[in-house]
C-alpha positions in Angstrom: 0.0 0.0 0.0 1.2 2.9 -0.9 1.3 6.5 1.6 -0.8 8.2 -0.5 -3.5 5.6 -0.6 -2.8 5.0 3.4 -3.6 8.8 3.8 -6.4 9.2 1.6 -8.2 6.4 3.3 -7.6 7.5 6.4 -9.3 11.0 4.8 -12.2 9.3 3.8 -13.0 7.6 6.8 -12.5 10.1 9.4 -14.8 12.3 7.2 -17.0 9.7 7.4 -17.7 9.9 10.9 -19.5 13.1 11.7 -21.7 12.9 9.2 -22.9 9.2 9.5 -23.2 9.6 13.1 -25.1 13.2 13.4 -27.2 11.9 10.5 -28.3 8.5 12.5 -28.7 11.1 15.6 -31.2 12.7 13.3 -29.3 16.0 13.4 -28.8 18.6 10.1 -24.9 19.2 9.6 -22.8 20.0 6.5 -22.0 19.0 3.6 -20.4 19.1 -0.2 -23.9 19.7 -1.5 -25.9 21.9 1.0 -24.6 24.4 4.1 -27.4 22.7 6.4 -28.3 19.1 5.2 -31.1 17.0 6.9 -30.4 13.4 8.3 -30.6 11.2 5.8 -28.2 13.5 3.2 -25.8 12.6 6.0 -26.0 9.2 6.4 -25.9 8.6 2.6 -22.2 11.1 2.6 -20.7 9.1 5.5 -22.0 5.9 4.4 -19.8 6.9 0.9 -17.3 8.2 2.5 -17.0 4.7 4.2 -16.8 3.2 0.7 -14.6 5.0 -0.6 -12.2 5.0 2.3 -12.3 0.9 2.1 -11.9 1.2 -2.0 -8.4 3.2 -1.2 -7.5 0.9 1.6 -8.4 -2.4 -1.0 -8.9 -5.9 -0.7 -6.9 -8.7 -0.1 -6.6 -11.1 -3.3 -5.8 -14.0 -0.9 -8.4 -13.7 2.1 -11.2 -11.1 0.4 -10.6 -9.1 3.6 -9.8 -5.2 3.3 -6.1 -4.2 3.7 -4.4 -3.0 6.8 -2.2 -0.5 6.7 0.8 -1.9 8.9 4.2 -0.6 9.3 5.1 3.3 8.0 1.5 3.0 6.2 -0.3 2.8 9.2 1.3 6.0 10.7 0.5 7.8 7.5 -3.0 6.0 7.6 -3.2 8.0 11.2 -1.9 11.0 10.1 -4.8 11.3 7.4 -7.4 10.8 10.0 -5.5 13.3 12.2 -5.6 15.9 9.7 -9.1 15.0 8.7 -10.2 15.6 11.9 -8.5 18.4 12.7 -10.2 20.2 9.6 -13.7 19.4 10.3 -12.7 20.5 13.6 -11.4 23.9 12.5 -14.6 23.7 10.2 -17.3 23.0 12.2 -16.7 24.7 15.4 -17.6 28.1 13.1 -20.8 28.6 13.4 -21.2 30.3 10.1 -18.9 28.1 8.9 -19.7 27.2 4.2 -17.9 25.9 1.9 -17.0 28.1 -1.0 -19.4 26.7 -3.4 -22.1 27.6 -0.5 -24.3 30.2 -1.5 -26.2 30.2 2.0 
């Protein structure tokens, strides 16, 4: 696995988080397509997110079971979630806080 795929994933997933999980609260939140999307916008981003995260990470050949990053791939996986997170952080403790393509 290579570090850019390790990071990316790592992305993906983190991302992945607060929008699954404030859409399965039933909460509105952020994202690509609207400043203030409902629930299930939410669920259906982190849910793709997930799938996209797992697609970078790929599957094994020999047990059909999604790669682990292990070694100096698994510190970069960490440092894309880190940065990940630390961005929506940044992001979403803004109350006002759009994207630039958000007219709102």
């Amino acid at each position: 696995m290579s570090f850019l795929q390790a990071f990316f994933a790592g992305m993906f997933l983190a991302n992945g988080v607060p929008h699954f999980v404030k859409g399965v609260m039933g909460q509105t939140h952020m994202t690509p397509f609207k400043r203030v999307s409902d629930a299930y916008t939410n669920v259906v981003w982190g849910f793709v997110n997930f799938v996209f995260g797992v697609l970078i990470l790929g599957f094994s050949s020999d047990t059909g079971r999604v790669n682990q990053p292990t070694g100096m791939s698994f510190w970069v996986f960490a440092l894309g979630v880190f940065v990940m997170a630390m961005m929506a952080a940044w992001l979403f403790s803004n109350p006002k806080a759009r994207l630039p393509w958000h007219k709102d």
